[in-house]
N, C-alpha and C positions, 0 to 999 in steps of 0.2 A: 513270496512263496507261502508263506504263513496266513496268507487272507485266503489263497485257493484252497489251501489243509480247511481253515475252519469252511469254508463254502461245500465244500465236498460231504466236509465229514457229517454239514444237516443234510444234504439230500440223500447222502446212506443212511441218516437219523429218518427222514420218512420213508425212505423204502420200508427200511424194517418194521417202523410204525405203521406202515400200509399196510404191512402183509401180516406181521399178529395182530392187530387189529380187524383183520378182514370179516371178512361178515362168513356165517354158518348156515349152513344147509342147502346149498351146492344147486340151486335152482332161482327160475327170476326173483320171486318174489322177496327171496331173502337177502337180492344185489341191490334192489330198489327202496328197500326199506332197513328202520334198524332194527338190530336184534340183540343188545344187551347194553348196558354199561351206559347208556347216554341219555335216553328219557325226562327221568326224574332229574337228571342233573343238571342248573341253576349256571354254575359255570359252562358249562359245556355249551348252553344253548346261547349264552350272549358271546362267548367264543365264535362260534359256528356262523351265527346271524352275523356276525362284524366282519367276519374273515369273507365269508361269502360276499360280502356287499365295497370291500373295499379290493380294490384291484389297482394296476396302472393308469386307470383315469383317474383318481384321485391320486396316487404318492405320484404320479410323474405327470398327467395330466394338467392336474393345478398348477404345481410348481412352474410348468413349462407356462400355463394361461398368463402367471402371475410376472413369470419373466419377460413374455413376448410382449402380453397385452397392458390392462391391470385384473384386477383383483376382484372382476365382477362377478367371476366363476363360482368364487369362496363366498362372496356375498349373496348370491343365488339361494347357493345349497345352502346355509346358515336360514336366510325368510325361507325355505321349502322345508325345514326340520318338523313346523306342526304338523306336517302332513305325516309323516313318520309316525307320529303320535295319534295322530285321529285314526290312524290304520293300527296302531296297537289296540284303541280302547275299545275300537267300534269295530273294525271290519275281522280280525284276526278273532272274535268270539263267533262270529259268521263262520269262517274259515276252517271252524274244528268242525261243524256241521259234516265238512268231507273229511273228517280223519278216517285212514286208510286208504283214500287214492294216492297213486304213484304216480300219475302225470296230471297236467293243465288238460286234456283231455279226458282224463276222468270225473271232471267239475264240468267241464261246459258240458259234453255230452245229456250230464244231468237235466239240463235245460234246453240242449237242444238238437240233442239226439246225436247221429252221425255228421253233420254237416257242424257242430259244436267242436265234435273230436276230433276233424281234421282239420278246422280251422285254428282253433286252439294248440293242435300237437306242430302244426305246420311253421305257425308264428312261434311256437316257444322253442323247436330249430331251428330257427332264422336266428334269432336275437339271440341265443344260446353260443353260436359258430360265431358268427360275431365278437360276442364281446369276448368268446375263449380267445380269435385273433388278437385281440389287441393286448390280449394279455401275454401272447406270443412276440410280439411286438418289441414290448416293454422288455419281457426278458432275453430277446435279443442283443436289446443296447445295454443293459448292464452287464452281459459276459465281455460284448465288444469295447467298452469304455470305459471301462471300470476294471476290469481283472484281465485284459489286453488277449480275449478269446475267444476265437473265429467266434462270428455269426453266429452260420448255419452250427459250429460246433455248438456251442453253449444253447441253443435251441433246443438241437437235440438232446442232451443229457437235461436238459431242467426239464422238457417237455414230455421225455423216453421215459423219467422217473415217474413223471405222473401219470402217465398210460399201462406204466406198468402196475402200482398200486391202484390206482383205479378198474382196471379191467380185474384183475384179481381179486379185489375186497368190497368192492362197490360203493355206497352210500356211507356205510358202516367206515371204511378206512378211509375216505374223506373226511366224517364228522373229526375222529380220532388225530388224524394231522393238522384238521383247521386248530386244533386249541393250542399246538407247537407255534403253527402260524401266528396266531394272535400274539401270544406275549412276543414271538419273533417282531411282530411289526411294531408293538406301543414302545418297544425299547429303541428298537434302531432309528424310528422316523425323528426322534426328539433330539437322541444323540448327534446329528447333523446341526439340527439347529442350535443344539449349544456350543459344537466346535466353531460352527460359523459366527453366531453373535460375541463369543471367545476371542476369536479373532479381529473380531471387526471393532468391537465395544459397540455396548449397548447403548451408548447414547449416540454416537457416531451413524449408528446403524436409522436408528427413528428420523435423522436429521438428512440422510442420503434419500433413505426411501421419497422417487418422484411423488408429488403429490398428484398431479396427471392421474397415479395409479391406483392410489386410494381414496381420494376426497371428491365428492360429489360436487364441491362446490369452485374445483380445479378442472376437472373435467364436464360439460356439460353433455356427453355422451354416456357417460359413467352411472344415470340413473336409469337411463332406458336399455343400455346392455342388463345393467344388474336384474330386473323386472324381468326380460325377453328369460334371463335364466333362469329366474325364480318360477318361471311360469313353462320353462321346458323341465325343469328339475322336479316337478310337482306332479307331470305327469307320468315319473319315470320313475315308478312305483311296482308294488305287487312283479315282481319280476318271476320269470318262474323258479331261479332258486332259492329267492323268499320264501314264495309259498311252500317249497319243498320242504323247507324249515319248520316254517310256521305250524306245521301238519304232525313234527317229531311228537309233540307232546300232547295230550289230550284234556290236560289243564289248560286251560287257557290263561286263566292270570298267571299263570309260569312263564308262558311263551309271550305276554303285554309287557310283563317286568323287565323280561330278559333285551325285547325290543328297546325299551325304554330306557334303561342301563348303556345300549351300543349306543342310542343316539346321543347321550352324552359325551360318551368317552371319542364317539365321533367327531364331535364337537370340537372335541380338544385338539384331536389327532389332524382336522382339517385345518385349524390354526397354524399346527407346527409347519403341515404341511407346504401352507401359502407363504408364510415367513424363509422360508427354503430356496423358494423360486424369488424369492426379493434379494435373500442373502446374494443368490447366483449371481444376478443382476447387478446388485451392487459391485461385487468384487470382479466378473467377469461378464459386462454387457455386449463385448462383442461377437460370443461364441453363440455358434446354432442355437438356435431354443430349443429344438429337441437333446441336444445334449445338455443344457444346464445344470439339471442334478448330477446325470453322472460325470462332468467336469469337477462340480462341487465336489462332492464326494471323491472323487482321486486327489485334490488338490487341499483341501483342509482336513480331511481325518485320516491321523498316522496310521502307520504300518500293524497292523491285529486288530486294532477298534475298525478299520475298513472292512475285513472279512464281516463282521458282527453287522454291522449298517449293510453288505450285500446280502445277507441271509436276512433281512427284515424287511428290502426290497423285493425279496426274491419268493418273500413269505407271500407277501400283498399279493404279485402277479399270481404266482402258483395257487393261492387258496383260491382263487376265482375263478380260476382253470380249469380245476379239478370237479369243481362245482359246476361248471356249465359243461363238461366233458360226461359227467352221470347226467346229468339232467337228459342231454341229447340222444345217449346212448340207449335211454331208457322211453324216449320218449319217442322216438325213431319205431323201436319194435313196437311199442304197445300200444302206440297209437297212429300208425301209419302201416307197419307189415301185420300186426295180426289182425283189425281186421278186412284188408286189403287178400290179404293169401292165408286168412285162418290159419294164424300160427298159433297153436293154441299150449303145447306140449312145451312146461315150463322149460327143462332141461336145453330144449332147442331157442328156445328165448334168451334163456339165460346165455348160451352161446351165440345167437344173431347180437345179442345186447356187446356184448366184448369183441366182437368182430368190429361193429360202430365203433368204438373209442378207437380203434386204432386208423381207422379210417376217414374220420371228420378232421383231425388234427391237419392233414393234407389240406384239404379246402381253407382250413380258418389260416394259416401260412399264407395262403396266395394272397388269400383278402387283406390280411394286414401289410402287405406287400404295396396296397394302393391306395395307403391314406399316409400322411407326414406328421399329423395330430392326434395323440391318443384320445384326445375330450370329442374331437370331429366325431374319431370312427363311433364311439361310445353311441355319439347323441341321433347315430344314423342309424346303428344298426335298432336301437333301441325304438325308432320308427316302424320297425315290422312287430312292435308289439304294443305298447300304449293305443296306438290310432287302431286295432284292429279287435284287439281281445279285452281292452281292461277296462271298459263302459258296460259291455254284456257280462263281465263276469259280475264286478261292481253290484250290477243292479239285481244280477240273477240273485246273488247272494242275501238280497232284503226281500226277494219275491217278486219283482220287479223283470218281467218276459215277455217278447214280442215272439210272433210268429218266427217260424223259421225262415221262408222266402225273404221274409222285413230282417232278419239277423245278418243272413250273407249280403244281401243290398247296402246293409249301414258299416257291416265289416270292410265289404269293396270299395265303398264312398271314402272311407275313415284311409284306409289303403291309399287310394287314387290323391286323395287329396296331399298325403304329405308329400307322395314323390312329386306330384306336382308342383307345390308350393317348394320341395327342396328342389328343385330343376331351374325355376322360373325365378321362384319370387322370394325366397329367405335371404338373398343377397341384398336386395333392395327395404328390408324389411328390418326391425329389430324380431319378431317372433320367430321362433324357429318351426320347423316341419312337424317335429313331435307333439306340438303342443297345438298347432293347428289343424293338425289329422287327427288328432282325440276328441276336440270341441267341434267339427264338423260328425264326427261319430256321434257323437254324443245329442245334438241337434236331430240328425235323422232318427235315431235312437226312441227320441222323445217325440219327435213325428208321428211316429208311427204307434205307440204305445199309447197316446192319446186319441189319436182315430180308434184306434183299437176299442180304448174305452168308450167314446162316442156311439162307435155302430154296437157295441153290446148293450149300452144303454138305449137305442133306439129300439132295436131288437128285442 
């Protein structure tokens, strides 16, 4: 009873935090953007960045890869961290260029008009409803398995809270809960793995873990999974509620530091994480893999310190929710109904925009409804945005533009090609669809941009 009090009592902690926090002046622009208190602040922005970026693929995703599979997930994302970093030093001072757009259609358009902004607002709803599902997903199984509470109930109140501070405060009272969130999750993900190496002993525990799961030189599949993820993980960048982020501050070496700072402590956090899913395994190898963690978690951390580790679960999914719930909500009106039906009068935006939040939540339920792996749905949905938007933005951003007829050819290419290659040929392959719909973009991309240069030098 005492772990549902503390579970409860944070998500009354961010209601209320949603809503003083909410954002001022009762129109779109002021839902979509911030307006006090967070800018300039150093904490806030490596808060926000890390909380945004860490969801149920990571704290239950890995865990589970690590339980079912091995540990090629966590070695992926570990080789994909430079990439984190070359988009701090390089690409994020590009990035301020658009400070004061509110959507991924307010950037590409830049470069390529209308067919930019809906292609751009199109793809960052797709991946946006997506990975909010799977975060719906996630927090599913921790009301049902952990705190012994309906499904659909615990859905609703973890999800109904977020819809209500989000459609109320906007961007503003997500940044304001993501930094609850964070210290929620760097606390509770480690507490797990001290109860369980606690339990098990620490040297008991090095000597159990299969080699199978970690050693390259045990497994001879083990170096070409890790590769296949190092090379889908790599493309699975610049998301659009990165860039939403990336955009708060107009310093740019604030928002490279602040980058720079999460990828660390991300570092540490994906450790804890993967030793989680090995704990599970070790002490319980027979149970589902999707329940793992929260097996673990009901069955080694006592009665008060479990509430604590479900509000740090609970932080993970919900700050990624919340985060892909504005992102959608806003990018839905501004870059699909206004200018589709000239919506132009903030006030009625600002109301189409909170109509969306409550509305997308529906669709991203179903969808999470038809995947069994949080990492899958992650590495799918995230298909409708790497292979289509993040080569033209990429390059737009150095100067770097093809015609528009040549943009939507290499968007559709980049498109066709993953669902293809995920239909037919990712099962038979080590590469994944993500990463081969971005490099097939990418190719056309470069096709066509050097004919370009060609016929203008001939000309």
């Amino acid at each position: 009873m005492i772990d549902i009090i503390i579970v409860f009592s944070y998500l009354l902690l961010l209601l209320i935090i949603g809503i003083v926090k909410r954002t001022t002046g009762g129109n779109f622009k002021s839902f979509s953007r911030i307006t006090k208190g967070v800018k300039g602040n150093h904490l806030f922005l490596v808060a926000t960045i890390f909380a945004s970026s860490i969801g149920g693929g990571t704290t239950f995703g890995i865990s589970e890869k690590a339980f079912s599979e091995t540990i090629a997930n966590s070695y992926g994302l570990i080789i994909a961290m430079p990439i984190d970093i070359l988009i701090a030093i390089y690409i994020v001072p590009k990035l301020i260029q658009h400070y004061g757009s509110e959507t991924i259609g307010d950037i590409m358009s830049s470069y390529y008009g209308s067919p930019g902004r809906y292609i751009g607002g199109v793809s960052a709803i797709l991946v946006s409803i997506g990975l909010l599902a799977a975060q719906i997903s996630v927090s599913g199984r921790i009301f049902e398995y952990i705190l012994q509470v309906d499904y659909v109930l615990g859905v609703t109140l973890s999800y109904g809270i977020v819809v209500i501070y989000t459609t109320i405060g906007g961007l503003q009272s997500v940044l304001f809960t993501n930094l609850i969130q964070f210290f929620a999750m760097i606390v509770a993900i480690p507490i797990i793995t001290i109860f369980g190496l606690y339990q098990i002993g620490l040297d008991k525990f090095i000597s159990s873990v299969p080699l199978d799961k970690v050693s390259f030189s045990d497994n001879q599949d083990l170096l070409g999974i890790t590769i296949s993820a190092a090379l889908g993980f790599s493309v699975i960048n610049l998301l659009p509620t990165f860039i939403q982020r990336a955009l708060i501050n107009k310093d740019s070496k604030t928002t490279t530091n602040a980058i720079l700072i999460k990828t660390g402590v991300y570092v540490i956090f994906l450790i804890f994480v993967t030793i989680n899913g090995l704990i599970a395994y070790i002490q319980y190898p027979d149970i589902k893999a999707s329940l793992a963690l929260p097996y673990l978690i009901d069955h080694i951390i006592p009665v008060g310190v479990q509430g604590i580790v479900v509000v740090g679960l609970l932080a993970a999914v919900m700050s990624t929710a919340d985060s892909d719930l504005n992102i959608t909500s806003v990018t839905i009106v501004k870059d699909i109904m206004n200018p589709l039906f000239a919506v132009k009068n903030q006030n009625s935006m600002l109301m189409l925009a909170r109509i969306m939040n409550v509305l997308i939540g529906s669709i991203a339920i179903v969808i999470a409804l038809c995947f069994s792996k949080v990492v899958d749905l992650v590495i799918f949905v995230v298909g409708f945005w790497s292979p289509i938007v993040l080569v033209p933005m990429i390059f737009g951003l150095f100067g770097i533009i093809i015609g528009k007829r040549d943009f939507i050819i290499s968007c559709t290419t980049g498109a066709i090609t993953f669902v293809i290659w995920q239909l037919y040929f990712e099962k038979y392959f080590y590469l994944k669809g993500v990463f081969v719909g971005t490099i097939s973009h990418l190719l056309i991309f470069l096709a066509f941009y050097f004919v370009k240069r060609i016929n203008y030098k001939t000309h």
